[in-house]
C-alpha positions as a printed NumPy array, in Angstrom:
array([[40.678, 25.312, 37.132],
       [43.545, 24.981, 38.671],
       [46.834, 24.188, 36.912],
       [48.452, 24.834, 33.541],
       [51.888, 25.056, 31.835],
       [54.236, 27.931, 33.151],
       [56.173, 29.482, 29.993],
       [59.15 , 29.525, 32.279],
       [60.639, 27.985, 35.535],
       [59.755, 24.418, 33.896],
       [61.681, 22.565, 36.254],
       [59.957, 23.952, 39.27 ],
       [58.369, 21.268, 41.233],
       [56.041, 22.761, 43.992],
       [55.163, 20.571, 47.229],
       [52.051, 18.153, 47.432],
       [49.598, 20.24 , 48.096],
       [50.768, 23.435, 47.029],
       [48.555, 25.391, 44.196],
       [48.949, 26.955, 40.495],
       [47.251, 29.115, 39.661],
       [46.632, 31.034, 36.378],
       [44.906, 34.258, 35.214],
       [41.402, 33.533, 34.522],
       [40.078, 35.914, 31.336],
       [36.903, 35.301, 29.02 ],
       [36.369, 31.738, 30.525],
       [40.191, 30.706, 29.584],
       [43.182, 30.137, 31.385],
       [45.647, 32.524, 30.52 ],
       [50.013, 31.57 , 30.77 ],
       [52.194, 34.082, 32.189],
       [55.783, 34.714, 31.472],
       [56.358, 35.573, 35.442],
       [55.292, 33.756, 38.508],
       [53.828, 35.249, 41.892],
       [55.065, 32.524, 44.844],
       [53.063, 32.289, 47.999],
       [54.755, 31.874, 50.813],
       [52.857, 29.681, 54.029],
       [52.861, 32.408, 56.565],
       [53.561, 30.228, 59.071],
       [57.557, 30.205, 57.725],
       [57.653, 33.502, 58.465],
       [57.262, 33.705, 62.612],
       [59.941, 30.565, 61.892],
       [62.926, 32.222, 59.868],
       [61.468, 35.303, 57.927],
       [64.317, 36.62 , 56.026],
       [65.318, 32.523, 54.759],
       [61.677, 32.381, 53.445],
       [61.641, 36.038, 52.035],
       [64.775, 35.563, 49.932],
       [63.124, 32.01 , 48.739],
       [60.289, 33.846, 47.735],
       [62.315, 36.738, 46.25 ],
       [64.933, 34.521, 43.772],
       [61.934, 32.366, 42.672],
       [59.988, 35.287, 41.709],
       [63.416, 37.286, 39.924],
       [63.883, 33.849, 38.06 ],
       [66.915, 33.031, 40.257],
       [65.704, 29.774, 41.065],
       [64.975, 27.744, 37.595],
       [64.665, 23.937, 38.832],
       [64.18 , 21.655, 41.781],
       [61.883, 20.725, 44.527],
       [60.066, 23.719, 46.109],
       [59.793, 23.414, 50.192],
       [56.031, 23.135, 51.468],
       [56.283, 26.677, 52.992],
       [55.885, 27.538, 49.454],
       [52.145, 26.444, 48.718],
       [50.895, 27.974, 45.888],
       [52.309, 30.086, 42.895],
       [50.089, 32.887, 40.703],
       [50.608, 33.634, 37.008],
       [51.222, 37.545, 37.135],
       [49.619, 38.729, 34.447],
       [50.88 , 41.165, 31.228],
       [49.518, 44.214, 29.762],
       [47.673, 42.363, 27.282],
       [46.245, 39.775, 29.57 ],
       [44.909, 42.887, 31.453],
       [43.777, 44.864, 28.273],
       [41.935, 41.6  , 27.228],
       [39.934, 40.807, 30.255],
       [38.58 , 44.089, 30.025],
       [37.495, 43.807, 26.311],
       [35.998, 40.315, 27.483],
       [33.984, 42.039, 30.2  ],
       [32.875, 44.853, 27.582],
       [31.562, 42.2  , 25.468],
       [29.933, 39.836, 28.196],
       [27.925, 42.77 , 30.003],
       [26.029, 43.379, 27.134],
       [24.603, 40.214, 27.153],
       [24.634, 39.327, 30.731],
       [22.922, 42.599, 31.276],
       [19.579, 41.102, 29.407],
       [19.664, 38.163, 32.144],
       [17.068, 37.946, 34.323],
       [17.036, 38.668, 37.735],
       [15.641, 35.153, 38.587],
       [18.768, 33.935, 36.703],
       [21.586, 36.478, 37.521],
       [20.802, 37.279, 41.437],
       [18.316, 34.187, 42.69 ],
       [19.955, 31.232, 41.044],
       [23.407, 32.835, 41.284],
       [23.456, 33.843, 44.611],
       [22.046, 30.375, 45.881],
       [24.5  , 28.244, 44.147],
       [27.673, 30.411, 45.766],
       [26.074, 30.464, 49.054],
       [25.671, 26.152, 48.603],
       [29.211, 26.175, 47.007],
       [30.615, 28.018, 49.29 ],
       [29.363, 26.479, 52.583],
       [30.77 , 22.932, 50.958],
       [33.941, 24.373, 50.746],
       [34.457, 26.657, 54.152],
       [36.622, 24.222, 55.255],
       [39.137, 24.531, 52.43 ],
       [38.295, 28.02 , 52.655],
       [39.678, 28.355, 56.086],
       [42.38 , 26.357, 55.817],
       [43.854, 29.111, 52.852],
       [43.299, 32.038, 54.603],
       [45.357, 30.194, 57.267],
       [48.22 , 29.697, 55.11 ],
       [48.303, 33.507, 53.988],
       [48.262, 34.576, 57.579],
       [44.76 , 34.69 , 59.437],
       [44.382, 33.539, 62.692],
       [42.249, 30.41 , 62.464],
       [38.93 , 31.97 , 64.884],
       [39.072, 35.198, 62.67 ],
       [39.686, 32.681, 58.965],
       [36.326, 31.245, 59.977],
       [34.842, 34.895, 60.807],
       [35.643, 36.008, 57.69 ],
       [34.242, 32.637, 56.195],
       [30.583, 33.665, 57.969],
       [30.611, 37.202, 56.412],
       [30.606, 35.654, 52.952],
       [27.943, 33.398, 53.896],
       [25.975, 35.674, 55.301],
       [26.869, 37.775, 52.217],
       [24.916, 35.269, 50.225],
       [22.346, 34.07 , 52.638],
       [18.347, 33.839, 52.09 ],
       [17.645, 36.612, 53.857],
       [20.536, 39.294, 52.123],
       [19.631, 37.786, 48.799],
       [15.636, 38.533, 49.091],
       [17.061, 42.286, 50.535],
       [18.824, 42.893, 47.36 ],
       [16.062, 41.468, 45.563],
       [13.867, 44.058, 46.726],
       [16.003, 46.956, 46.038],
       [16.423, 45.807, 41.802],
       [12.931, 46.104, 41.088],
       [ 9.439, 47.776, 42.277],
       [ 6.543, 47.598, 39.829],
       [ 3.313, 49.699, 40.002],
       [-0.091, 50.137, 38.071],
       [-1.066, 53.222, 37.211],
       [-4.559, 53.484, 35.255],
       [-3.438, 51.812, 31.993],
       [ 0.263, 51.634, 32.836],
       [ 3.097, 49.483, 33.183],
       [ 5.277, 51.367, 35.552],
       [ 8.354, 49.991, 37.387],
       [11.416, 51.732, 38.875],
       [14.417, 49.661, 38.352],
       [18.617, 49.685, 38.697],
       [20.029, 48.936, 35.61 ],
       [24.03 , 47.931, 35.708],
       [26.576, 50.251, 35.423],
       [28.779, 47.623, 32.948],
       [32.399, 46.692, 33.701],
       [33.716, 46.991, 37.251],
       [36.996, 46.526, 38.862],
       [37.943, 45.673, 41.977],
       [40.958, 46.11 , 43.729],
       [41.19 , 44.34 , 47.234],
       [43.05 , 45.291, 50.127],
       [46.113, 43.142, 51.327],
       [44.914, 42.729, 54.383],
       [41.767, 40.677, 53.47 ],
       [41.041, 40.092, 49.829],
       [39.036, 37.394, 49.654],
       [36.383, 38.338, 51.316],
       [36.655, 41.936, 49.468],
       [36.84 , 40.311, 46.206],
       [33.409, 38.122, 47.177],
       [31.906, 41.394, 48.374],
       [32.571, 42.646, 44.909],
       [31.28 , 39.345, 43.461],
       [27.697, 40.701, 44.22 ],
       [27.753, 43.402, 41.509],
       [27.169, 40.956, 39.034],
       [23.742, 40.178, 40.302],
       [22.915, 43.598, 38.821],
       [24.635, 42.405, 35.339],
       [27.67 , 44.283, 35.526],
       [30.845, 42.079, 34.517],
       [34.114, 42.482, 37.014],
       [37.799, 42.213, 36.469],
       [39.394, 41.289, 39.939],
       [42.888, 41.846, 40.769],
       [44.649, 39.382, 42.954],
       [47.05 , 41.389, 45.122],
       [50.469, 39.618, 45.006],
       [50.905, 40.112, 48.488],
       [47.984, 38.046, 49.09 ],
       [46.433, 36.257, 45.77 ],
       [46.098, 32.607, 46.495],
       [43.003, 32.751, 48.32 ],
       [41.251, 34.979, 45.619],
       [42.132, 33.067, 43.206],
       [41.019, 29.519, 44.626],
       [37.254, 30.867, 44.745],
       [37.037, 32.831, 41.969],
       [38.224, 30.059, 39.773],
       [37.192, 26.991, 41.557],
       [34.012, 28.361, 43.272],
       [32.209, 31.581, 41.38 ],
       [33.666, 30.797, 38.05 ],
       [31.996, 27.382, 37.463],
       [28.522, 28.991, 39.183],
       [28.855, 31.357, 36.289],
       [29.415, 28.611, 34.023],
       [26.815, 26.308, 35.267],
       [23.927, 29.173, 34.757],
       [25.399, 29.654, 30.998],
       [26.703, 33.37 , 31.835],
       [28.964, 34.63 , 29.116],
       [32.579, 34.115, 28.844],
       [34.432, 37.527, 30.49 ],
       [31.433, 37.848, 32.944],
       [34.352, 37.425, 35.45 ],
       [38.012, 37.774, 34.833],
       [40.657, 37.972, 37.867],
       [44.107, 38.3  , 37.582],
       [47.402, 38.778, 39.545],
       [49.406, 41.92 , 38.852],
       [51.074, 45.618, 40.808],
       [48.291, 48.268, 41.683],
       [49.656, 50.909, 40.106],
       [50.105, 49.709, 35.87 ],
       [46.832, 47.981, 36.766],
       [45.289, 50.942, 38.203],
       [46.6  , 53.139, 35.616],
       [45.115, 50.644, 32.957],
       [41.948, 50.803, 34.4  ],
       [41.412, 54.161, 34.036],
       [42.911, 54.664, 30.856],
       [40.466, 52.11 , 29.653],
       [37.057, 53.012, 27.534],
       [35.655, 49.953, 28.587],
       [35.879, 50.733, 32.54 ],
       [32.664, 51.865, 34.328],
       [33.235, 51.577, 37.903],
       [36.359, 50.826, 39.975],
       [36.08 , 49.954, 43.684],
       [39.342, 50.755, 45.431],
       [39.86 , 49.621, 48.977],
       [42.861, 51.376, 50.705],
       [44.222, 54.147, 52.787],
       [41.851, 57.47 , 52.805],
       [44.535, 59.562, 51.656],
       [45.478, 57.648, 48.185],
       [41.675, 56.673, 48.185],
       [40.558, 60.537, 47.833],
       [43.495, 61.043, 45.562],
       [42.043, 58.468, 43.646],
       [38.635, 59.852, 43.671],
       [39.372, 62.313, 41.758],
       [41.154, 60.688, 38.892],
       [38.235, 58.65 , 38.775],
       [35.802, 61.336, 38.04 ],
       [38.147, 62.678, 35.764],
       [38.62 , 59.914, 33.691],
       [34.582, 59.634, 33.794],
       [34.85 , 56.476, 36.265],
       [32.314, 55.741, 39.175],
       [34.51 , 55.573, 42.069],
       [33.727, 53.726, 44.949],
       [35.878, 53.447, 47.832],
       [36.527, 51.344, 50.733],
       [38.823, 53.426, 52.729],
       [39.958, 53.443, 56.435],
       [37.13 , 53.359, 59.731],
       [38.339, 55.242, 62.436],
       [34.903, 53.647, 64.529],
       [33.533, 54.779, 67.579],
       [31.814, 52.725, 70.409],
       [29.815, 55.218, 72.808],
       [29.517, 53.358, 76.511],
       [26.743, 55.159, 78.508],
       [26.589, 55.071, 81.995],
       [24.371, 52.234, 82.291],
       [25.994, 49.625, 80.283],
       [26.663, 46.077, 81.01 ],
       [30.522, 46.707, 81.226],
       [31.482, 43.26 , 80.655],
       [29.785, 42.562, 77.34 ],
       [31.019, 46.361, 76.692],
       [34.59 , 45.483, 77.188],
       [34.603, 41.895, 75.374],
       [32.916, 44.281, 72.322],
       [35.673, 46.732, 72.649],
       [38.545, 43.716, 72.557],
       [37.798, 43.537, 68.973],
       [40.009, 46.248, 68.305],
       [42.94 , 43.688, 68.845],
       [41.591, 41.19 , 66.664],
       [44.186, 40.707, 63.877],
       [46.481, 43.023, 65.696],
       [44.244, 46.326, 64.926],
       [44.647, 45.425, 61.596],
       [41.134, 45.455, 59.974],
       [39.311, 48.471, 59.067],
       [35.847, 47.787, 60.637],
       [36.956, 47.432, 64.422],
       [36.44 , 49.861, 67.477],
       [38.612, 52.366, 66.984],
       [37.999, 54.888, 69.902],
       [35.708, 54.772, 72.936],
       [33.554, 57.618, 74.344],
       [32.492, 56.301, 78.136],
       [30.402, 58.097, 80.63 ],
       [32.398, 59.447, 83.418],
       [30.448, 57.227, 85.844],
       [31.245, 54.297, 83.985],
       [34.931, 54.675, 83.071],
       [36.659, 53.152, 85.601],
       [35.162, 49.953, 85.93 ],
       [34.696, 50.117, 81.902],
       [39.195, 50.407, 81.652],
       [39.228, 47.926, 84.294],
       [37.425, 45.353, 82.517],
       [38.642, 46.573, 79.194],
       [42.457, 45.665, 80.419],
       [41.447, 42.38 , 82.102],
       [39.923, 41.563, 78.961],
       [42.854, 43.078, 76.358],
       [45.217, 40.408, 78.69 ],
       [43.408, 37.216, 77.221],
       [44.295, 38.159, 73.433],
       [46.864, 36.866, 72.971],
       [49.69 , 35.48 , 69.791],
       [50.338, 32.92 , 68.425],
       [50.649, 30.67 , 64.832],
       [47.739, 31.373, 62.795],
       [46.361, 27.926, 62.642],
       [46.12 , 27.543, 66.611],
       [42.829, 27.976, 68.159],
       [42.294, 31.496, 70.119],
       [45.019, 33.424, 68.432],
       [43.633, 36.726, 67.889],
       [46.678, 38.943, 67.384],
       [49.315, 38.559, 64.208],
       [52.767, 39.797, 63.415],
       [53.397, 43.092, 63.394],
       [56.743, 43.246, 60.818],
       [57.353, 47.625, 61.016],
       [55.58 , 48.775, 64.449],
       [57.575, 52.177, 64.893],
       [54.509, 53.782, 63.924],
       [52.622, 51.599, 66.892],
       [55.011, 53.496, 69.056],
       [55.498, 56.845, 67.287],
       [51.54 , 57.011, 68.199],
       [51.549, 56.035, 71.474],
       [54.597, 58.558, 72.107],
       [52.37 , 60.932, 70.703],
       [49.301, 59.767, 72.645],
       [51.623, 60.129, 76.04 ],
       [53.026, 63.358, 75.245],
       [49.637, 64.534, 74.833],
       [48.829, 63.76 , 77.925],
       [46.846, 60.363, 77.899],
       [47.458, 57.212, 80.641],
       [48.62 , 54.267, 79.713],
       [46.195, 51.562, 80.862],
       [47.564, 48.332, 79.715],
       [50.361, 47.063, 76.912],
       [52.483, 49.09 , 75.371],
       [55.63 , 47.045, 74.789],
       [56.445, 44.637, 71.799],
       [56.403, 40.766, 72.268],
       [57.562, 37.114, 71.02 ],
       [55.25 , 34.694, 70.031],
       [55.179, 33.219, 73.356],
       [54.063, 36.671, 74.7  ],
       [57.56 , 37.52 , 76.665],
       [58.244, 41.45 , 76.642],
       [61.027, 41.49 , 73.687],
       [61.951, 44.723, 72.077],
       [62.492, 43.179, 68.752],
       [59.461, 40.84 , 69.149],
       [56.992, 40.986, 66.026],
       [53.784, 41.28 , 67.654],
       [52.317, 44.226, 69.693],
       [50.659, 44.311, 73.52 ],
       [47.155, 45.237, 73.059],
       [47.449, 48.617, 74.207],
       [44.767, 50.742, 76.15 ],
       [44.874, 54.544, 76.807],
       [42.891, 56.913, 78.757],
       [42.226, 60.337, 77.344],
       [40.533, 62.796, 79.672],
       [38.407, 65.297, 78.47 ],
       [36.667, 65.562, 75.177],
       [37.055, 68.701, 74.459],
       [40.76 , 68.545, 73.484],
       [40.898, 64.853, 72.771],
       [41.283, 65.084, 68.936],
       [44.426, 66.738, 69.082],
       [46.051, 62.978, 70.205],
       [46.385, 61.244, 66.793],
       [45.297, 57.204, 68.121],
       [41.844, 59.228, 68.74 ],
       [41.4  , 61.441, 65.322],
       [42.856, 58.848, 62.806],
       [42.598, 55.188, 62.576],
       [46.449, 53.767, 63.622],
       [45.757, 50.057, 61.932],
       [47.592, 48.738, 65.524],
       [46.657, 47.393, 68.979],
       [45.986, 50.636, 70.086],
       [42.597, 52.068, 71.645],
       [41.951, 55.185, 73.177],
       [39.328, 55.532, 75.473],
       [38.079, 59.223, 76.005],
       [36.312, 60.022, 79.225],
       [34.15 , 62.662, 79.154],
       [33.916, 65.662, 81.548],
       [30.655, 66.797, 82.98 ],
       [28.989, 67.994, 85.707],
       [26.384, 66.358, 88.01 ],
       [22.775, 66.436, 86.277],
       [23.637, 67.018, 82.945],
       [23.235, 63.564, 80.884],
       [21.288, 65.582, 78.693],
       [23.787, 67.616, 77.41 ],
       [26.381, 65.189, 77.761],
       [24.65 , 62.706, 75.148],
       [24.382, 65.338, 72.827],
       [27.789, 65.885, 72.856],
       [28.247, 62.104, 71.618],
       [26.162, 62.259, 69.556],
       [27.635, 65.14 , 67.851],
       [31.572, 63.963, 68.434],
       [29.689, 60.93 , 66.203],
       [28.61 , 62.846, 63.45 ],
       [31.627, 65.265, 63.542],
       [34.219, 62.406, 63.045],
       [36.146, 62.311, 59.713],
       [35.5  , 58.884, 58.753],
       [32.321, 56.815, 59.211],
       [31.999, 53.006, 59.108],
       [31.191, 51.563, 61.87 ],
       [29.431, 53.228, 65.15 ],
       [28.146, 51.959, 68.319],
       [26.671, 52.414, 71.466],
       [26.675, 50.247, 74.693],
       [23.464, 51.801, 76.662],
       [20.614, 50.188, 78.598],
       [18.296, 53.126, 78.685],
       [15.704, 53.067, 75.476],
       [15.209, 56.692, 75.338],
       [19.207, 57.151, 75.25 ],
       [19.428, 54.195, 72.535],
       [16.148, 55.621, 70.347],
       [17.665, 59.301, 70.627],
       [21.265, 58.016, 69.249],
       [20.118, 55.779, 66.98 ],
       [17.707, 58.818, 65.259],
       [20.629, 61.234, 65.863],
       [23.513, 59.684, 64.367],
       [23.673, 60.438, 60.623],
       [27.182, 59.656, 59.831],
       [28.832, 55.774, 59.121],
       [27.757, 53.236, 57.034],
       [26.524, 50.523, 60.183],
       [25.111, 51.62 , 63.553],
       [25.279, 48.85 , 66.033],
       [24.04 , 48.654, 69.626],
       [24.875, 46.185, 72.573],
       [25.943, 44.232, 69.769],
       [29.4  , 43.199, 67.961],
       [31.041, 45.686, 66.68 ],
       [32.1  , 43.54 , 63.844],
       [29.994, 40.454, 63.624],
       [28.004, 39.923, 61.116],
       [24.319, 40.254, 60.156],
       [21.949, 39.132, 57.72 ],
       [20.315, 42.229, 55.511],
       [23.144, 44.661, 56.56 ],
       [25.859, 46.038, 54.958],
       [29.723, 44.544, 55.641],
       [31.208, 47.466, 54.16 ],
       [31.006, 51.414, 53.054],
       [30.665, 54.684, 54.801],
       [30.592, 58.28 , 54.699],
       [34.006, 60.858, 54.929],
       [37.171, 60.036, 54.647],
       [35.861, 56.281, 54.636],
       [33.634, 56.185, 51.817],
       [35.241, 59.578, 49.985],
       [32.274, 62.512, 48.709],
       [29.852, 59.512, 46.965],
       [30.34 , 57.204, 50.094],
       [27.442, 55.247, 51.946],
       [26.713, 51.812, 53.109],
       [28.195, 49.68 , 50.457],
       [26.177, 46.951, 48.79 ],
       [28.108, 46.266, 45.845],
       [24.913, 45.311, 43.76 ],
       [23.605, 48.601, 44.388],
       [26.554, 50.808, 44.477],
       [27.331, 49.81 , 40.639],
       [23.916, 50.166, 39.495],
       [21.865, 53.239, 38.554],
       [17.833, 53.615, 38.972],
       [15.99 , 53.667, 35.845],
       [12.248, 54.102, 35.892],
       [10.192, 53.021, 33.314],
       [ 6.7  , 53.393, 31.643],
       [ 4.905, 51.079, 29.648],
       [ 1.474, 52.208, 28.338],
       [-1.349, 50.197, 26.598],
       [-2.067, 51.206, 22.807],
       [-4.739, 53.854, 22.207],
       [-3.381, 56.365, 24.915],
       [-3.856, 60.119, 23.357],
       [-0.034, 61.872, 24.059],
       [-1.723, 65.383, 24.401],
       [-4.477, 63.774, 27.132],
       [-1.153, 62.361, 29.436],
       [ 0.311, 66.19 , 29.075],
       [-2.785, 68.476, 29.969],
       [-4.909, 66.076, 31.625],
       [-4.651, 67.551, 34.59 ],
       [-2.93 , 64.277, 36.293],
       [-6.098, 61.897, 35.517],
       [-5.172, 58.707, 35.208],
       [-5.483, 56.716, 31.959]])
């Protein structure tokens, strides 16, 4: 589906290789008057401000003829008012019908043909979220979550959460989830493909979605929707509008959105303080909201942990330079185990390292405004934590440069839980190379009490994604893991962010998941439960009402 006629810029030639891109609404290709340009992120660790103005005169029509570069590899029709009003009326329209699927149809055949589709094209898939800026080793992590996504085993879970059907004396009964109707989805920038795949899996439950490509970061969405779920949806003889995505700002769309009578549910992944603002124009506007908002995670180390698979664990909080929402966030070690654990911990933090985005073993990326990196770890200081390892800014090469664009991963020690909150790296998430480790205070002979204070710092935190605990002892791991009620994922002596079949990628409670929040299955989260009877002819109405609960 790629391709089409611009309506302006005719004389634009793109590279071999390079994409186009259009918006994709009731099974059509819809023209644009303006252009989105994607820029390979690899120009920008080689002259950032040359490949920013490029992309800025192409995009303010500046630029109307002539061969494009290759770091310019793909362009995205940015779509108008109407284009947005109409995939919305197209999604109105399909969800009726789509609804009436069957499950067999709309979850088991669907779901198998993306998960085949999209194993034959992880390559390609790789190779794109290359070009807008993911290290390769985390490109092909991503590429596993939305396999696993759409794996055997995750497809028979949500299978078994759609339906349950009962007998009851001459009864039909079943207890169902019926969809909610249209959703929309808006992706983070900092990864929304895989977002926009997670929201893919609300149409098993016959909802339609409307996807909106962020410009920052469309090409990717866009070359699976249309090339991957699109024909999928087409092959099984799904309705025109059962998918729509296009390119656009978050605010008109937003605001379009909500203004809409056709909108059901929107899923909004961003920070927690426009997400809860957001919240509540959703309920206002009579909108499910369901959010995607920041982590914050903690990663409990008791005493007897192995502290070498506990520190290689806790080095995914560099991965992508801190900038994902599901890594370790903050620590919480045993005072018996803390010094060897920030010894390992900064041996390990030393081997992650930068780099271009299509070597192997880059973890970290640029970094482009990182006074808040330091404004935090000023703060951090002041308040009285150690710095362990890091700390400065650095060139690709990883020499010490002021004015480099990527960031030291950066350890701290905070001593003391009782006033640790008050640093800011250890109460909010910072989205940066930064990771406080808190070392408890305790006296001898009191592990007791001491767990139960994790425990409760746990359930006390603001947000709740991810949790986990690094602990040999099974009565420590079985009292934690019965304890801890907050997060959407609990995890222990595992990954914090690898993936698993059956378990939830995404969703939380607090300021992660807002006042509805949970573990977010998007097939469940826009669908309601609907229970139904169906009785066999003959059954007297008065004998079902005062028959004292005998069956019939």
């Amino acid at each position: 589906m790629a391709g089409g006629s611009p309506q302006s810029q005719e004389d634009v030639v793109l590279a071999s290789g390079a994409s186009t891109y259009l918006s994709y609404v009731d099974g059509k290709s819809i023209p644009s008057a303006e252009w989105v340009y994607v820029l390979d992120a690899a120009a920008l660790l080689d002259d950032a401000f040359a490949s920013l103005t490029l992309k800025r005169k192409l995009e303010q029509g500046r630029i109307t003829g002539g061969q494009l570069p290759p770091t310019i590899v793909g362009r995205i029709a940015k779509a108008d008012r109407e284009t947005i009003e109409y995939a919305l009326q197209a999604a109105a329209r399909a969800t009726r019908e789509w609804s009436a699927v069957s499950l067999d149809v709309r979850l088991d055949q669907v779901g198998t043909l993306l998960h085949e589709r999209l194993a034959e094209r992880a390559e390609e898939i790789t190779r794109i979220l290359v070009k807008e800026g993911h290290p390769l080793a985390l490109a092909r992590w991503q590429v596993s979550g939305m396999l696993e996504c759409f794996g055997p085993e995750s497809l028979g879970f949500y299978r078994s959460q759609m339906l349950q059907e009962f007998r009851h004396g001459a009864r039909e009964i079943s207890v169902r989830r019926q969809p909610d109707g249209v959703v929309c989805l808006n992706p983070p920038q900092n990864a929304p493909l895989s977002s926009a795949l997670l929201g893919v899996t609300s149409i098993f439950a016959g909802n339609a979605l409307v996807v909106r490509a962020p410009r920052s970061a469309p090409l990717g969405v866009m070359y699976v929707l249309h090339e991957v779920v699109a024909p999928v949806l087409e092959e099984v003889g799904a309705p025109p509008g059962t998918l729509s995505v296009v390119c656009g700002d978050p605010a008109p769309m937003l605001n379009a959105w909500l203004d809409s009578p056709h909108v059901d549910d929107i899923m909004y992944f961003g920070s927690s303080e426009n997400g809860i603002r957001f919240q509540e124009r959703c309920v206002a506007a009579g909108k499910k909201p369901i959010l995607e908002l920041a982590g914050n995670d903690v990663v409990v180390v008791w005493k007897d942990a192995d502290v070498s698979l506990a520190a290689e664990a806790l080095t995914e909080s560099f991965y992508g330079s801190g900038q994902l929402c599901m890594i370790p966030n903050q620590v919480i070690a045993h005072p018996d185990i803390a010094g060897p654990l920030t010894a390992e911990l900064a041996r390990q933090a030393a081997l992650v390292r930068p780099g271009h985005a299509g070597d192997e073993g880059v973890l970290l990326t640029p970094v482009l405004r990182n006074e808040k990196f330091f404004s935090c770890l000023d703060d951090a200081l002041t308040s009285g934590a150690e710095l362990v390892c890091g700390g400065h800014a650095m060139q690709l090469d990883g020499t010490r440069d002021s004015s480099g664009i990527f960031l030291e991963p950066t350890v701290v020690l905070v001593r003391g839980l009782d006033r640790a909150r008050e640093v800011r790296a250890v109460r909010h998430e910072t989205f940066f190379p930064l990771l406080p480790v808190v070392v408890a205070e305790r006296a001898d002979g009191e592990d007791d009490e001491l767990l139960e204070r994790f425990i409760d710092w746990v359930n006390t935190n603001e947000y709740g994604l991810r949790n986990s605990l690094w602990a040999d002892d099974r009565a420590v791991i079985d009292r934690f893991t019965s304890r801890v009620t907050k997060g959407g994922l609990l995890k222990v002596n595992d990954s914090h962010i690898g993936f698993l079949p059956y378990l939830p990628t995404h969703g939380g409670t607090g300021l992660t998941g807002g006042v509805f929040g949970e573990a977010n299955y998007p097939i469940l989260r826009t669908s309601h439960v609907q229970g139904v009877s169906v009785a066999a002819q003959g059954l007297r109405p008065r004998e079902a009402v005062f028959g004292g609960g005998k069956s019939q």
